[in-house]
C-alpha positions in Angstrom: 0.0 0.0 0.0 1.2 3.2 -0.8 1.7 5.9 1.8 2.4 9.4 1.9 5.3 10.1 4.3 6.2 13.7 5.0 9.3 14.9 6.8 10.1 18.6 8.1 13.9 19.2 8.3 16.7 18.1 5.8 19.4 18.6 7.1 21.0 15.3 9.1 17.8 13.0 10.6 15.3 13.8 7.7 17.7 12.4 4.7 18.6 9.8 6.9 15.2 8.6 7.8 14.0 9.4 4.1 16.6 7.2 2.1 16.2 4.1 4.7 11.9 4.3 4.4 12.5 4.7 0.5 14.8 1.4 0.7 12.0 -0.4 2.6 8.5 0.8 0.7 9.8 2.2 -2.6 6.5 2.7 -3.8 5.3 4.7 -1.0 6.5 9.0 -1.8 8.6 10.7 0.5 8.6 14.5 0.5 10.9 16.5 2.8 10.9 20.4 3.2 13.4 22.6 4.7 13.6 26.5 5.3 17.0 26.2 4.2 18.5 27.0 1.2 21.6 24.1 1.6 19.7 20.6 2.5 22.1 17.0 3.9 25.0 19.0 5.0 27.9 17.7 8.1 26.9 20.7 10.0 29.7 19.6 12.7 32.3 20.4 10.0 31.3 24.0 10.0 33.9 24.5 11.8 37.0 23.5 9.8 34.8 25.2 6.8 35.4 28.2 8.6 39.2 27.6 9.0 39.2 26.8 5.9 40.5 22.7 6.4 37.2 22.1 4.5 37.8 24.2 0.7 34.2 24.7 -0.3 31.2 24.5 1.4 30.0 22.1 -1.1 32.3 19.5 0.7 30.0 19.3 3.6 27.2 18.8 0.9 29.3 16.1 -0.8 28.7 12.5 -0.6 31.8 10.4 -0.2 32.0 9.3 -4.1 31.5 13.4 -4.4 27.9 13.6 -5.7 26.3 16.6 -4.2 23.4 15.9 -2.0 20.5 18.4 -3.5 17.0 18.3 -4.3 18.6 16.6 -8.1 20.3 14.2 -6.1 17.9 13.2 -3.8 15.1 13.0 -6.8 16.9 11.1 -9.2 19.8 8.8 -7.1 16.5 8.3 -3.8 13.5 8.9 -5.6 12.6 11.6 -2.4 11.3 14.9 -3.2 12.6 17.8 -1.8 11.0 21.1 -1.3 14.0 23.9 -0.2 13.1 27.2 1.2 9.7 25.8 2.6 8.6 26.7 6.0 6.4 24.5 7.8 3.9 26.7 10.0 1.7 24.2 11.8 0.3 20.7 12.1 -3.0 20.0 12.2 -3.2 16.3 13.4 -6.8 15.5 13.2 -6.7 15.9 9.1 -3.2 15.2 9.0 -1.8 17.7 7.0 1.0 20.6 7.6 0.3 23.8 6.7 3.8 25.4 5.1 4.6 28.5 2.8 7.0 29.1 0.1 9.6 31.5 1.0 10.1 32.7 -2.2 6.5 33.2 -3.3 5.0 34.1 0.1 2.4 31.6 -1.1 1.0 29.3 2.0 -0.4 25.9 1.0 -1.3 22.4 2.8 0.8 19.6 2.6 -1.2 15.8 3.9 0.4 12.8 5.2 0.0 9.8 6.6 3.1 9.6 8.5 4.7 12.9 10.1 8.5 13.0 10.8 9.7 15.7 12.7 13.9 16.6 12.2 13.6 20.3 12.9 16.8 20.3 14.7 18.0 22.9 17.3 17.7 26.7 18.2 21.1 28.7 19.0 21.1 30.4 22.4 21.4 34.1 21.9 22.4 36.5 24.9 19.8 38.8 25.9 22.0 41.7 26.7 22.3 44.9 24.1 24.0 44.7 21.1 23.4 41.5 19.8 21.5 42.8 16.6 25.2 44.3 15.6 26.3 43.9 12.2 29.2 41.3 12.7 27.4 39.6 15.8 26.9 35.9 14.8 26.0 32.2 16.3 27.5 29.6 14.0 24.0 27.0 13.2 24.0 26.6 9.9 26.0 26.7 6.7 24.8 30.0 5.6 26.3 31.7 8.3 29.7 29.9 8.0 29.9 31.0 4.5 29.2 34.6 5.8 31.8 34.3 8.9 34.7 32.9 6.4 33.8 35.7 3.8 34.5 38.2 6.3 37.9 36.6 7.6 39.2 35.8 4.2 38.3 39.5 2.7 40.8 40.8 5.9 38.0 42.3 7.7 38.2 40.6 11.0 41.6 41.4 13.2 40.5 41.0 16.8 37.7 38.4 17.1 35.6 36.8 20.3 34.1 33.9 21.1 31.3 34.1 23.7 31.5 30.2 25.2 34.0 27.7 25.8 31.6 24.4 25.0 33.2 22.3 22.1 31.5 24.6 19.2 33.1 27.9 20.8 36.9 26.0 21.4 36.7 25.1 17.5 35.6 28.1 16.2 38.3 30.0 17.8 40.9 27.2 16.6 39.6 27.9 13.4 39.9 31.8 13.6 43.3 31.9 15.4 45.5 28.9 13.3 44.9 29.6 9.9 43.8 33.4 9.4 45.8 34.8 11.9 43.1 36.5 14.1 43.6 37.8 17.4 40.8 35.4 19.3 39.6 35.9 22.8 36.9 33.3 24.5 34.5 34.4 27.3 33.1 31.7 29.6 30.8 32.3 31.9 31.5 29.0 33.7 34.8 28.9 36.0 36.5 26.3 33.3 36.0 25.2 30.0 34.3 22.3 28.6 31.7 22.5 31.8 30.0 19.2 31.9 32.1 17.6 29.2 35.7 17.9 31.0 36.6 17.2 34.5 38.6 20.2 36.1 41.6 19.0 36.0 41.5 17.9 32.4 40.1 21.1 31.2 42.9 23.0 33.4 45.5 21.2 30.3 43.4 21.9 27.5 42.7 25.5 28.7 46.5 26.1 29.3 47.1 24.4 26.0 44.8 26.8 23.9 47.0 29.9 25.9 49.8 28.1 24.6 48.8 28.5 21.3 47.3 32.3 21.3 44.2 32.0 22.1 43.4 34.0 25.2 40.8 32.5 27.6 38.9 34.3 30.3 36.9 32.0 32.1 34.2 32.9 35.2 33.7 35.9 33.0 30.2 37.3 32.1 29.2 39.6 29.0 27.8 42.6 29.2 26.5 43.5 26.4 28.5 44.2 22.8 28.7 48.0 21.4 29.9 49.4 18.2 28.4 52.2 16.1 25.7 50.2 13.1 28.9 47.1 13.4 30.3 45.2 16.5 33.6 46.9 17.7 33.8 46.4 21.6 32.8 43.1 24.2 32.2 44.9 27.6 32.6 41.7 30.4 32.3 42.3 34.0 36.1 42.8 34.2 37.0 44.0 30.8 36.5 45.3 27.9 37.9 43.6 24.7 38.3 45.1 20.9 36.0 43.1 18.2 35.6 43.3 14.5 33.7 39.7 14.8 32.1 38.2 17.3 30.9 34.4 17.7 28.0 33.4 20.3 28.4 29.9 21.0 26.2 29.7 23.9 24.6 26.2 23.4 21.4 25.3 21.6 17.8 24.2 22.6 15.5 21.8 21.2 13.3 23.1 17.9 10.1 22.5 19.2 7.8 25.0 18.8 5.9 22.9 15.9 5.5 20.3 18.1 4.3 22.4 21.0 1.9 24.2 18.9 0.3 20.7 17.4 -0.2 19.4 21.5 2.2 17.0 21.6 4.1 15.8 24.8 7.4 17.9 25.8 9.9 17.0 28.3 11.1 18.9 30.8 13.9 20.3 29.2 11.8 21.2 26.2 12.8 18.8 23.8 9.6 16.8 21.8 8.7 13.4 23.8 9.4 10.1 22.3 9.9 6.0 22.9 12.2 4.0 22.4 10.7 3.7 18.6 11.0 7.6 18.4 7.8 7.5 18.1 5.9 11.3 19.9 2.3 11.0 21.9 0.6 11.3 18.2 1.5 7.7 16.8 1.6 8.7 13.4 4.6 11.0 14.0 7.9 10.9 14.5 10.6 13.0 16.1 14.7 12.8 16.2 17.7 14.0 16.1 18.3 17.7 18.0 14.5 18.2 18.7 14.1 15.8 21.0 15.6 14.5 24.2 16.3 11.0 24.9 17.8 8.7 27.6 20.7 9.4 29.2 21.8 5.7 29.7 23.7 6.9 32.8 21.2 9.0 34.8 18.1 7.4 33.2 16.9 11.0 32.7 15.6 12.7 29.6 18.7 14.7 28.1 19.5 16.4 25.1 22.6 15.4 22.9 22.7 17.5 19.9 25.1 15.3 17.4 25.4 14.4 13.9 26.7 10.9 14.4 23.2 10.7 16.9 20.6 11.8 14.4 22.2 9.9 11.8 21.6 6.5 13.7 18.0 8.2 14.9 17.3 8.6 11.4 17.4 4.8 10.3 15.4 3.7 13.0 12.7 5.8 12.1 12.9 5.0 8.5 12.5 1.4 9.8 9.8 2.0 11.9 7.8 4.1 9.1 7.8 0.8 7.2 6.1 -1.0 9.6 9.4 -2.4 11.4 10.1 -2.4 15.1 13.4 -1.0 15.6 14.4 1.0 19.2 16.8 3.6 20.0 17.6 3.0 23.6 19.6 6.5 24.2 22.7 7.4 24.7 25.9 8.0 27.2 27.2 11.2 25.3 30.0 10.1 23.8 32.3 12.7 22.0 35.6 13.9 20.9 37.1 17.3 19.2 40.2 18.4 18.4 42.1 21.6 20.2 45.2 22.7 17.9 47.5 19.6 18.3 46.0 17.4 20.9 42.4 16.1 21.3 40.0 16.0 24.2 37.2 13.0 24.5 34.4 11.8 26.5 32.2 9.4 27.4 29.4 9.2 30.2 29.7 11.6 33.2 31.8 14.1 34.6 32.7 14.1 38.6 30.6 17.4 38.8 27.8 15.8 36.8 27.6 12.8 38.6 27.4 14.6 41.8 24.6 16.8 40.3 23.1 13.8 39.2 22.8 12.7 42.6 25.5 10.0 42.9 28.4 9.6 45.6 30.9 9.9 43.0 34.6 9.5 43.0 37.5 9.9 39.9 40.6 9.1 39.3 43.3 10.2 37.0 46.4 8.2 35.1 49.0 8.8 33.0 50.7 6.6 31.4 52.7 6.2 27.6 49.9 5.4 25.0 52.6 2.8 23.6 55.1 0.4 25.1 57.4 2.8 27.5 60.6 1.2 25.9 59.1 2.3 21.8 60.8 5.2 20.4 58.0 6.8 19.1 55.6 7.2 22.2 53.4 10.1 24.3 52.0 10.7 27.5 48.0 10.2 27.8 46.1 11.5 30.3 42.8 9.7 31.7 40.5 10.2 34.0 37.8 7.6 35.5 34.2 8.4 37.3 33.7 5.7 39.3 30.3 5.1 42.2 31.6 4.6 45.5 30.4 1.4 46.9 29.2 -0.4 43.8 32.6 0.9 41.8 30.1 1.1 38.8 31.9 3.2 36.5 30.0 6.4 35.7 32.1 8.2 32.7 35.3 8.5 31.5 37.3 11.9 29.5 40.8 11.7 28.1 43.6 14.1 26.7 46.4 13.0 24.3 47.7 13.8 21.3 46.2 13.8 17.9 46.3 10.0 17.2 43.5 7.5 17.4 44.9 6.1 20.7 43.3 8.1 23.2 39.7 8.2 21.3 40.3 4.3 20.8 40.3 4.3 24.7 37.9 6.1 25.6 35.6 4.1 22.7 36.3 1.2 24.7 34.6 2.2 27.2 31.6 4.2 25.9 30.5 1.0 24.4 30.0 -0.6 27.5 29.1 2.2 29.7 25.3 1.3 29.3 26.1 -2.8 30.8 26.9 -0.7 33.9 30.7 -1.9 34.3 32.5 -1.3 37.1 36.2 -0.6 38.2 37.0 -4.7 38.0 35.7 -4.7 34.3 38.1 -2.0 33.3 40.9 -3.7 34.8 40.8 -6.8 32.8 39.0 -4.9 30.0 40.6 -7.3 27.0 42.5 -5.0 24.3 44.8 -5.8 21.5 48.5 -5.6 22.5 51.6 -4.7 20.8 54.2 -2.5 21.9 53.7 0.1 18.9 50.0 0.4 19.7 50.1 0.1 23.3 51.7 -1.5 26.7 51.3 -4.9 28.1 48.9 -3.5 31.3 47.2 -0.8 29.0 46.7 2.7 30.4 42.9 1.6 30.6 43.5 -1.5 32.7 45.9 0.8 35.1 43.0 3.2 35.6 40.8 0.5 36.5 43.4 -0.9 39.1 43.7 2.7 40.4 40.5 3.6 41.0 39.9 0.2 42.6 42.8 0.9 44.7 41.1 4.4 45.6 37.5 3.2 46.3 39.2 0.6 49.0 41.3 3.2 50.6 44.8 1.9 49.5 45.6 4.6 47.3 44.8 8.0 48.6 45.0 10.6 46.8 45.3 14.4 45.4 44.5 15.9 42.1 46.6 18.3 40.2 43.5 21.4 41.6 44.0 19.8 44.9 48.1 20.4 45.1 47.9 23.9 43.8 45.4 24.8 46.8 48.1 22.9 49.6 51.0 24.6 47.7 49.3 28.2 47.6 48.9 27.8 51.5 52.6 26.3 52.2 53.5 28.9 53.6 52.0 27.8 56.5 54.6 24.6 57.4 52.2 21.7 57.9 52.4 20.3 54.5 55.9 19.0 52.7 55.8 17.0 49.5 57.8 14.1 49.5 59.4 13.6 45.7 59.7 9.3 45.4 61.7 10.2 42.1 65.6 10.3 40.9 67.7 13.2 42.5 68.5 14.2 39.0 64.7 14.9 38.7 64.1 16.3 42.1 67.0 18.6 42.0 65.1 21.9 40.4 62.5 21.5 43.0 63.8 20.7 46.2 66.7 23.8 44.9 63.8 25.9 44.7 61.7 25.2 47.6 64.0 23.9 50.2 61.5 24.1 53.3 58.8 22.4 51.1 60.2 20.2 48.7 62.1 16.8 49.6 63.7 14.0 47.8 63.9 10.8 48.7 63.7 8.2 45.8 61.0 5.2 46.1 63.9 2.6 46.1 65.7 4.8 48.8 62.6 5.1 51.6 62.7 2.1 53.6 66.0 2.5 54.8 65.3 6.5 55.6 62.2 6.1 57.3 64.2 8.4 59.9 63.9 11.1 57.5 60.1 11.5 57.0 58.7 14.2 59.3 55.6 12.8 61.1 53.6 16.1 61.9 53.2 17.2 59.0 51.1 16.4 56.1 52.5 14.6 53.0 52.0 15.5 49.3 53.8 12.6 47.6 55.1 12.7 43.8 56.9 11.0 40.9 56.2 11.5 37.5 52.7 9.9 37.0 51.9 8.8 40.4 53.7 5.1 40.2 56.6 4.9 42.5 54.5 7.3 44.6 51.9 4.7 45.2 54.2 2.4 46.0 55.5 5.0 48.4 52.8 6.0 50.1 52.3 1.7 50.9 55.6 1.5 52.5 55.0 4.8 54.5 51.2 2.8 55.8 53.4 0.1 56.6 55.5 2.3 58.8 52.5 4.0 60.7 52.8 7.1 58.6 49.5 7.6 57.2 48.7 11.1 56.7 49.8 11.1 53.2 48.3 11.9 49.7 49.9 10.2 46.2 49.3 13.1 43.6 47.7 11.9 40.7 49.5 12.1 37.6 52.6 13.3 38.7 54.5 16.0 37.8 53.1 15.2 34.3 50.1 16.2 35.2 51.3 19.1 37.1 52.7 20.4 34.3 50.1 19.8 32.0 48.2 22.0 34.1 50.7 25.1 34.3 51.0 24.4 37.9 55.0 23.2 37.9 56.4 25.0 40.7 60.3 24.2 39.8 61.2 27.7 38.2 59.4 29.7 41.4 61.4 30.6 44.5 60.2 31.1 48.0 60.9 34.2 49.9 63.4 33.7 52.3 
């Protein structure tokens, strides 16, 4: 029987969904519409568009055998018609037809169905402070703007550019701005680090000292004002400053499209996103909803959450085309699993934070390793940096993020473990997690097995520990004599410290302690330290053995420490 299927949006879900229904019931017609100009196009490349990584905008338009995915393409390669420029104004559900109008003509007409997909996407967050209608003010949501973003840049218009938000869309935006064209980029966050909810603290504290590294000035715990300029943005006024603009980028999230499905009475959820099953089917059972309009299942939480990704609404996308047919296929949700790339490293996740799984109401613990992402004895090898969110009590593990370099290795890891996030492993699982060994790809005990035995040595109290945030508080207050950090590594390494910071800073190698026992001060407390936080494990067991137990083993080292921008050996204390 043939069936009329109508889908609003064409932009990631919509094709998706169209081209797997059209597979399944080829004689049934398929109609999408979008307001849009520029249908079926990787809106997460926008980015390197803008940097200009990605040539043409056509690129993000291109399939991979570089046929270009328009209304020609999708009528004569899918046999699915496509109606650009077409704005869908309402749904009436009882006679089953959208009411829509032609942006060209103005003319408004009624479009039936018998099945109703809804892939209307997402809404950018816009600042309501003054100035935001300024010539040059600009969210990045769709193509059209990139185009008009990089036309500016490449025509030598833009100098000194900012970026209001520090979320993944903001931190690649102002790569894109600052490493190829040359601009003078400033982010704003509002939020005391960067990456909130996607980073733990101490993993954004790298990545933020990494994008200083590399030019890009970051002012976080920062609010905006408002922007001013005479008919064109030239100023950001903060709370504490005020910074020069010819461009300025609001990357201040996005919110589920919903307003069709509000209008029509269907169910919402809480955070505003349309309702749906596991079939991504709404309340109306002859329509359908994915992608960045709706929220699903955090597989973590078990909450309703809203996870507004490509690779997402792609996946969304065939379900429903399944389902259209008459098939039975679920979505379950999703752990928020993602990765982007900051200059030369990259930063991934999978799961929860430490702050969101305290938020989320869990007694929540993490952990943090580093270790070489290859064998420690191949030449060509790099430090990576993971950290593990584990429950307390059940050791269930709640989420994982990772730093490294540009590889796959870190993303491979943290894959790992998104895939089985939703099983509800724990810290035992990780530690015998089964992963394909050889010295140029990774170590015998792999850095994800060691964060598993960590945190298990954590959650039962043999390994106790500080994180990098942790040590700069005790060594901003050292001043006060009742800490002293015990360095477990070679004097050769120790040497610039304990030069430096003689009252604070003292060496006595791992090998060494047992037999200078006599040496460690027992009223005060101890920091203890080593490159990664190994030897000063293995410390901080012989020091329990010895009845000194007021002692912390820092967690990745001086590594991390460094990483962080907190490496005290070049200071000197007064005196």
């Amino acid at each position: 029987m043939s069936r009329q299927v109508l889908i609003i949006g064409a932009v990631a879900l919509g094709p998706k969904a169209a081209c797997r229904f059209k597979r399944l019931e080829p004689e049934s017609r398929v109609v999408m519409i979008d307001q849009g100009e520029i249908i079926s196009y990787g809106g997460c490349g926008i980015p390197y568009f803008i940097s200009g990584d990605v040539s043409e905008p056509d690129q993000l338009q291109s399939t991979s055998f570089h046929m270009l995915r328009d209304p020609r393409f999708f009528r004569d390669v899918k046999d699915v018609e496509v109606l650009t420029r077409t704005r869908a104004l309402s749904i009436n559900r009882k006679q089953k037809v959208v009411a829509v109008r032609d942006e060209r003509s103005g003319e408004t007409s009624e479009m039936p169905y018998d099945l109703l997909v809804l892939a209307t996407g997402s809404v950018p967050n816009r600042l309501p402070i003054p100035g935001t209608d300024l010539d040059g003010v600009f969210t990045v949501s769709n193509i059209e703007e990139a185009v008009a973003i990089r036309n500016r840049v490449s025509r030598g218009l833009v100098e000194q550019a900012v970026v209001v938000g520090a979320g993944a869309i903001g931190l690649e935006v102002a790569e894109a701005l600052s490493d190829l064209w040359g601009v003078e980029t400033s982010v704003v966050e509002i939020r005391d680090q960067i990456l909130a909810g996607f980073l733990g603290r101490n993993l954004a504290r790298m990545a933020h000292r990494h994008l200083q590294t590399r030019g890009v000035e970051v002012n976080t715990g920062e609010t905006v004002l408002r922007f001013e300029g005479e008919g064109k943005v030239e100023r950001v006024v903060t709370d504490q400053r005020i910074l020069k603009a010819d461009l300025v980028i609001m990357a201040v999230g996005v919110r589920p499209n919903a307003h069709l499905a509000r209008e029509a009475g269907l169910e919402l959820t809480p955070g505003g996103g349309v309702a749906v099953n596991e079939r991504l089917q709404t309340s109306d059972p002859a329509i359908y909803a994915g992608g960045d309009c709706v929220e699903i299942t955090h597989l973590i939480t078990g909450k309703p959450a809203h996870f507004p990704l490509g690779s997402l609404a792609n996946r969304q996308g065939r379900v429903i085309g399944t389902n259209l047919a008459g098939g039975n296929a679920v979505f379950e949700g999703a752990v928020g699993s993602w990765v982007m790339k900051i200059f030369d490293i990259s930063v991934a996740g999978a799961g929860l934070t430490l702050g969101a799984a305290k938020t989320a109401g869990f007694d929540a613990a993490s952990t943090l390793v580093v270790q070489f992402d290859r064998a420690h004895f191949f030449p060509e090898k790099d430090l990576m940096y993971l950290e593990l969110v584990v429950e307390k009590g059940s050791g269930r593990v709640l989420g994982i993020q990772g730093l490294g370099n540009k590889g796959d290795g870190m993303v491979g890891r943290i894959n790992a473990v998104a895939a089985i996030l939703k099983d509800r492993p724990t810290t035992a699982d990780i530690s015998n997690l089964e992963l394909p060994y050889s010295p140029p790809f990774s170590s015998a005990m792999d850095i994800l097995n060691a964060l598993g035995n960590t945190a298990e040595n954590m959650l039962e109290g043999r390994n106790r520990t500080a994180d990098p945030d942790f040590f700069a508080q005790c060594w901003e207050e050292r001043g006060t004599g009742e800490t002293l950090v015990i360095d477990c590594r070679a004097p050769r390494n120790a040497e610039p410290y304990v030069r430096s910071h003689p009252w604070h800073w003292k060496n006595i190698p791992q090998d060494e302690l047992r037999r200078r026992l006599d040496e460690v001060p027992r009223d005060r407390k101890l920091l203890l330290v080593c490159n990664t936080g190994v030897r000063s494990f293995e410390a901080q067991r012989i020091l329990d053995q010895a009845g000194i137990s007021d002692t912390l083993n820092v967690q990745g080292g001086v590594a991390a420490l460094k990483k962080c921008g907190l490496d005290p050996a070049g200071e000197q204390d007064d005196g």
